[in-house]
C-alpha positions in Angstrom: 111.0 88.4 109.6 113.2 90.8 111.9 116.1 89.4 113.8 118.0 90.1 116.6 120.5 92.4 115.6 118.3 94.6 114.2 116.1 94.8 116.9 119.2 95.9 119.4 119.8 98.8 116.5 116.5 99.7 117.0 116.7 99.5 120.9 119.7 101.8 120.7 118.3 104.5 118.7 114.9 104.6 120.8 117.2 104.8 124.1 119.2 107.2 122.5 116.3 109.3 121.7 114.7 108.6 125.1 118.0 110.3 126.7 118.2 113.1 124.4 114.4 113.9 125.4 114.7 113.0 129.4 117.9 114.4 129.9 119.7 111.7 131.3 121.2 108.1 130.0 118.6 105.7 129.0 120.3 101.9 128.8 118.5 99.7 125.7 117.0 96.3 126.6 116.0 93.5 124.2 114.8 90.7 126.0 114.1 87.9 122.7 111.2 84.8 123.4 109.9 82.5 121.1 107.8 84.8 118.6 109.1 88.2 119.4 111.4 90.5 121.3 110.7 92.8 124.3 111.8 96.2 124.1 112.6 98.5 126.8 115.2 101.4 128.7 116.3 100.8 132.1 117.3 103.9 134.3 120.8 104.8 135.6 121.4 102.8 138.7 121.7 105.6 140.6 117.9 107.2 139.4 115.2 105.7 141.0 112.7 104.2 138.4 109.0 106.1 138.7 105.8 104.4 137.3 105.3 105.0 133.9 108.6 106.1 133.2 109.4 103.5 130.0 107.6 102.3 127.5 107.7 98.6 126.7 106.8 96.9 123.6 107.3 94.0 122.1 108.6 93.4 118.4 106.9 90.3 116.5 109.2 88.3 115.7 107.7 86.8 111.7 105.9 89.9 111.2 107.6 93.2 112.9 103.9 94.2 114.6 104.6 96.3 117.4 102.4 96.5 120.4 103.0 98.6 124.0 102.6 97.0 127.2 102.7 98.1 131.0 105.7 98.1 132.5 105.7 94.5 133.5 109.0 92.0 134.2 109.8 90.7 130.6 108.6 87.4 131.6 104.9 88.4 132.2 105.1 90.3 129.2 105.8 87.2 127.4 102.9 85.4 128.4 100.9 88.0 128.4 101.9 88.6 124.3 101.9 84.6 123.4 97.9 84.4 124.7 97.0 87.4 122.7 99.3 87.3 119.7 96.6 86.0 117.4 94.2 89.0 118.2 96.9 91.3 118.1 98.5 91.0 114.2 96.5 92.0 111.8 95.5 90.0 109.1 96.8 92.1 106.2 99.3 95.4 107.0 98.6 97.9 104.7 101.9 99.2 105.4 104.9 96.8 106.1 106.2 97.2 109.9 109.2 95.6 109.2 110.5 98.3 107.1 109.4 101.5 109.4 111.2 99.7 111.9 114.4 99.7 110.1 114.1 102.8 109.2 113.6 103.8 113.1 117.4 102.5 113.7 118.3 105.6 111.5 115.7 108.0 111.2 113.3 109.9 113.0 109.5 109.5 112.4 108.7 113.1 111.8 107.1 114.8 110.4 104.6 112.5 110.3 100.9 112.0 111.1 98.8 109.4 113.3 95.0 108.7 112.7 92.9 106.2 114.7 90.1 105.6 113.3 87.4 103.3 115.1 85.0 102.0 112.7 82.5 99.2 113.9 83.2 100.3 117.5 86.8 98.5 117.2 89.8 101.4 116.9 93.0 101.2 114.3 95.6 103.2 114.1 98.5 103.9 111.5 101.3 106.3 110.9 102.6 107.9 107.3 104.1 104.7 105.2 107.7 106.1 104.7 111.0 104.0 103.1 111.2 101.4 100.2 107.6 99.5 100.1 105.0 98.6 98.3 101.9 98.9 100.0 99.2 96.4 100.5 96.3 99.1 99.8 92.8 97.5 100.2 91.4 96.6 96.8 88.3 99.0 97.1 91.0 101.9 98.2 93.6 100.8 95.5 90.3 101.0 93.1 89.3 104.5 94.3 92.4 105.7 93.5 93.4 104.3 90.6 89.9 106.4 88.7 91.2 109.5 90.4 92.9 111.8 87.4 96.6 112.7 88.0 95.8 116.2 89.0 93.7 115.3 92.2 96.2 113.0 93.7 98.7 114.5 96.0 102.3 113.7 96.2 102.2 110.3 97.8 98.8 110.5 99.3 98.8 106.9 99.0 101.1 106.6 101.5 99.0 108.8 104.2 98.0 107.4 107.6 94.2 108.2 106.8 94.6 106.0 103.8 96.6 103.1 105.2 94.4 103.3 108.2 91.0 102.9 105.9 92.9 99.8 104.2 93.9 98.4 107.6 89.6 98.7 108.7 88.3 97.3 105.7 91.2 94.4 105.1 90.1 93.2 108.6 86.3 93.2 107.7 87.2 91.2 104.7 89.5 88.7 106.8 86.2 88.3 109.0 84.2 87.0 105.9 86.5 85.3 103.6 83.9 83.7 101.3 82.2 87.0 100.2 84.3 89.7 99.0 83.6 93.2 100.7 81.7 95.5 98.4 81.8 99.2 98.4 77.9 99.2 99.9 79.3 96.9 102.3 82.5 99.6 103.4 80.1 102.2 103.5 77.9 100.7 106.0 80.9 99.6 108.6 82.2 103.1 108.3 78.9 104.5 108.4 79.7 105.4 112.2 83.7 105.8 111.8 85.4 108.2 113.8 88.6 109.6 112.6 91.1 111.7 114.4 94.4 112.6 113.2 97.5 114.3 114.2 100.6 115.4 113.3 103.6 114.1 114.7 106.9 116.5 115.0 109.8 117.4 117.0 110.1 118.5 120.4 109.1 121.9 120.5 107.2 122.1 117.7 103.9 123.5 117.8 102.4 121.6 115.1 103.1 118.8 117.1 100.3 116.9 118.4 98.1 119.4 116.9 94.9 117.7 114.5 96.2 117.3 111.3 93.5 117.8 108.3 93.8 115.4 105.4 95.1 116.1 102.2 92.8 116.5 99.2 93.0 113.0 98.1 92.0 111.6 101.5 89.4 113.6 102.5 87.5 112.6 98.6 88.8 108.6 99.9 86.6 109.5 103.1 84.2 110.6 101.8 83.9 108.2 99.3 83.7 105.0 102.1 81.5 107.5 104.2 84.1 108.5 107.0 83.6 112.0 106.6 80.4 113.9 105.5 80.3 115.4 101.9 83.0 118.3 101.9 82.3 122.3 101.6 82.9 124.7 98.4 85.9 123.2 96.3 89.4 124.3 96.3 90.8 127.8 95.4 92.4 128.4 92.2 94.4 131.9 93.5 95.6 132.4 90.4 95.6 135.9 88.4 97.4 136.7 85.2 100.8 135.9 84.5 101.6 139.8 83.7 105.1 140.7 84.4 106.1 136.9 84.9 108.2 135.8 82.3 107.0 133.2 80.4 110.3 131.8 79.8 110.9 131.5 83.4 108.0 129.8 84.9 105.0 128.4 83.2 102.2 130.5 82.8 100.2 128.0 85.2 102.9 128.9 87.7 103.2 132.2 87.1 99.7 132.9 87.8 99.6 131.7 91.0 103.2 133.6 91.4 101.2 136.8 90.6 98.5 136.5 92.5 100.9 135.8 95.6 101.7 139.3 94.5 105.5 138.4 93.3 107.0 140.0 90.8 110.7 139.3 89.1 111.7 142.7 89.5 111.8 143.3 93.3 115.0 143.8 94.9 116.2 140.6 96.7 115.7 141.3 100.3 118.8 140.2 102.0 117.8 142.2 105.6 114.8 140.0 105.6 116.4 137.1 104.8 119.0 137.5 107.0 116.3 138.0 109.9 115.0 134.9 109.1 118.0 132.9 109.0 118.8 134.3 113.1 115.8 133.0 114.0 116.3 129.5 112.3 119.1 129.6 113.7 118.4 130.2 116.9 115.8 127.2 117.1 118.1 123.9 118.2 117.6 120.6 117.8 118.3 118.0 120.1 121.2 117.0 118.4 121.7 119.3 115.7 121.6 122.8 115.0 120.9 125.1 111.5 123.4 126.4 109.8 122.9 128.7 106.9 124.6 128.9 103.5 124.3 130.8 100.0 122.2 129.0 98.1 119.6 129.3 101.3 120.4 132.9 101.6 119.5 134.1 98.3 116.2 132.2 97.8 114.9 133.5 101.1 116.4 136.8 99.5 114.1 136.8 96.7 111.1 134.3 97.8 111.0 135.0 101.3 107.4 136.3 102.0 105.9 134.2 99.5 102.4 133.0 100.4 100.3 131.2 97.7 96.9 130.3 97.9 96.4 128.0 95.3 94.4 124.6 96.5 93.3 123.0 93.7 93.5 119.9 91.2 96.5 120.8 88.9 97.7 119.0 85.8 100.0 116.7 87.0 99.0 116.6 90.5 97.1 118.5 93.4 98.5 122.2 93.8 98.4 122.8 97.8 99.0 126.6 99.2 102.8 127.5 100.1 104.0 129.7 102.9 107.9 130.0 102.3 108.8 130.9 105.5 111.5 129.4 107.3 110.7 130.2 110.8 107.5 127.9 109.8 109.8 125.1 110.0 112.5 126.0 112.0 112.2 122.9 114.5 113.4 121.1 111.9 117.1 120.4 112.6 117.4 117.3 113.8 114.9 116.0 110.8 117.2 117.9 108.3 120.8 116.6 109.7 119.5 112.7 109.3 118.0 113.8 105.6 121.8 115.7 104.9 123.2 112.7 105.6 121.0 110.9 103.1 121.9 113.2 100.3 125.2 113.9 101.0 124.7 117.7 101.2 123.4 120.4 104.3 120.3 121.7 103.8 118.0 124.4 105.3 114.5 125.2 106.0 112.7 126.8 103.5 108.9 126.9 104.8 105.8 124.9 104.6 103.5 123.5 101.8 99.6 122.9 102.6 98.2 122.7 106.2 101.2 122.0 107.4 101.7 118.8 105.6 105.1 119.3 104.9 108.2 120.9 105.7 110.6 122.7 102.4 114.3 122.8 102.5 117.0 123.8 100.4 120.3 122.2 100.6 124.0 123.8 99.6 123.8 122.7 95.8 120.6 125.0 95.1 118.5 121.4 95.3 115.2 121.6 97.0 113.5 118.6 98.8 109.7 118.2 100.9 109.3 116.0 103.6 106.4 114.6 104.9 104.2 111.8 105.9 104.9 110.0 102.8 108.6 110.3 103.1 111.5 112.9 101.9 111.7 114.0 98.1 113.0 115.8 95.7 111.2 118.9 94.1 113.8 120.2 91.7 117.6 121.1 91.2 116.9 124.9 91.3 113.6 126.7 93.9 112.2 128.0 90.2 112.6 124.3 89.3 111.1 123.2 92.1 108.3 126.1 92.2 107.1 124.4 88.9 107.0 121.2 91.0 105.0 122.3 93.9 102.1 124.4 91.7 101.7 121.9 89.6 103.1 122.6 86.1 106.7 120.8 86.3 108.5 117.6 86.4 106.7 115.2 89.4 108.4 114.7 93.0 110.7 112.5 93.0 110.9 109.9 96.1 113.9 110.0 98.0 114.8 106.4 98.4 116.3 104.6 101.7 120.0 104.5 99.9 119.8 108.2 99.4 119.0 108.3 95.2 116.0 109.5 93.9 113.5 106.9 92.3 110.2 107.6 89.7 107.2 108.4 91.2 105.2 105.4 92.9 
């Protein structure tokens, strides 16, 4: 169940939003019926409204379901919703709508990632499963990935669009034939003709945004698996070389491999010219709130790690190892998305670069402390970048979910 009050919360941060994007005051409307609320912005009197120009949805009321509708009076929308509310919620949600909509009244999507996939010539779609949840995986999915060792999974690949999307298809086959349990033969041959397509969802301005988003590792063996996607090319890229040079006391030797064949070494000057380049053209990159701001700690890793490129794309041994590109301009259109996670955490933070295909973006905040969000939510890599560099290639502590009260909780 959702009530009213949080629905106006919701309202308010989607106008506020809306204004920040349109340039001009957008008023929040919640129009509450029966079995759900209507959602919409009104224009200033003194604009004159232009087809198109909002979006209206409507909130269900037991199970938080959100579906978009023309811009109709609330009445007609009303009607329109009660006749087709049946058809319209899903048996099962993979991922809980109730709690991405809370999380809306305070937080921005990004980054983030959409995939539709039409399977059985009927379309789905779902978003990365952020916040506090458990998720209501399909039992073949939750099956496939429970087999899978620890060193293919990716951080919180379980919470991807592609995979809650595949739960969503098959849990509404199985709600279609209640008596017979689906099979995996049976998954197969509904998404035997599937069509996926996935995208990235970022800030304004970003040029990842809106751009096809590839799936991680762990998804693309998941559709593969159910027959989405057709057997994949050669396997991943191990990029690593020997550890020469590389203290062993300061990274792992797994780590430091890959660190050498990046072509780092421990005794290069920290380039501070560089970094400071970097940080102007953070800098320069506003949000539409917020702005970057630099500090030490960010300073002196971009000093020493600021050109780092890893290619490393491979199962690891506590999870999958994805390439790195530390570069902050990579993720400069970030500030917005960083102020709201500051807030969290109690501490700034700044860009730091990107990790995979763009999958997610790297920040450091004031404390040294360095954090990855994406799809799956915010979390924290490490207290220190070495710390954290063990993290991300795949031979330190695991990630480390940042939680919707701000504290860190085990890996789910």
């Amino acid at each position: 169940m959702i009530g009213l009050r949080e629905v106006e919360r919701i309202a308010t941060a989607r106008a506020r939003r809306e204004s920040l994007r349109r340039g001009h005051p957008r008023t929040p409307m919640v129009s509450e019926f029966d079995v759900g609320y209507v959602v919409w912005t009104r224009e200033p009197a003194d604009r004159t409204p232009r087809t198109g120009d909002s979006v209206t949805t409507v909130i269900d009321k037991e199970t938080g379901h959100t579906s978009v509708w023309p811009s109709l009076p609330s009445a007609v929308v009303k009607d329109l919703y009660r006749r087709r509310r049946t058809e319209l919620i899903p048996p099962v949600s993979t991922a809980d709508p109730v709690v991405e909509l809370r999380r809306e009244a305070d937080r921005r999507p990004g980054p983030t990632v959409v995939a539709h996939l039409t399977a059985g010539g009927r379309p789905a779609a779902a978003r990365g499963a952020k916040g506090d949840q458990p998720l209501r995986h399909h039992p073949l999915v939750r099956a496939y990935l429970r087999e899978l060792p620890d060193g293919e999974l990716v951080r919180g690949a379980h919470r991807h669009a592609e995979l809650v999307v595949l739960s969503d298809v098959l849990h509404r086959a199985g709600a279609e034939r209640p008596d017979t349990p689906l099979a995996e033969a049976d998954a197969r041959a509904l998404c035997a003709d599937a069509v996926l397509a996935a995208y990235h969802v970022r800030e304004p301005g970003d040029p990842v945004g809106g751009m096809p988003a590839r799936p991680c590792a762990t998804c693309a063996g998941a559709l593969v698996h159910f027959g989405v996607l057709p057997p994949p090319g050669p396997a991943g890229v191990d990029a690593a070389a020997p550890a020469g040079g590389v203290p062993a006391d300061r990274f792992p030797a797994p780590v430091a491999g890959v660190l050498a064949a990046a072509g780092w070494s421990p005794g290069r000057e920290p380039h501070y010219a560089r970094a400071e380049q970097q940080v102007a053209a953070v800098c320069a990159v506003l949000g539409q709130e917020f702005r970057h701001a630099a500090f030490p700690a960010a300073v002196r890793a971009l000093a020493e790690f600021g050109d780092l490129r890893t290619a490393a794309d491979r199962a690891g041994a506590r999870h999958w190892v994805r390439p790195l590109r530390l570069d902050p301009v990579a993720a400069a259109h970030s500030a917005d998305l960083l102020a709201e996670c500051a807030t969290l955490i109690g501490a700034r933070l700044f860009p730091l670069g990107v990790e995979g295909s763009d999958e997610a973006l790297l920040a450091i905040d004031e404390t040294g402390r360095v954090f990855a969000l994406d799809q799956g939510g915010e979390w924290f890599l490490g207290a220190t970048l070495d710390a954290a560099l063990g993290t991300l290639l795949g031979a330190g502590t695991a990630a480390q979910r940042l939680r919707d009260d701000g504290r860190w909780a085990a890996p789910d």
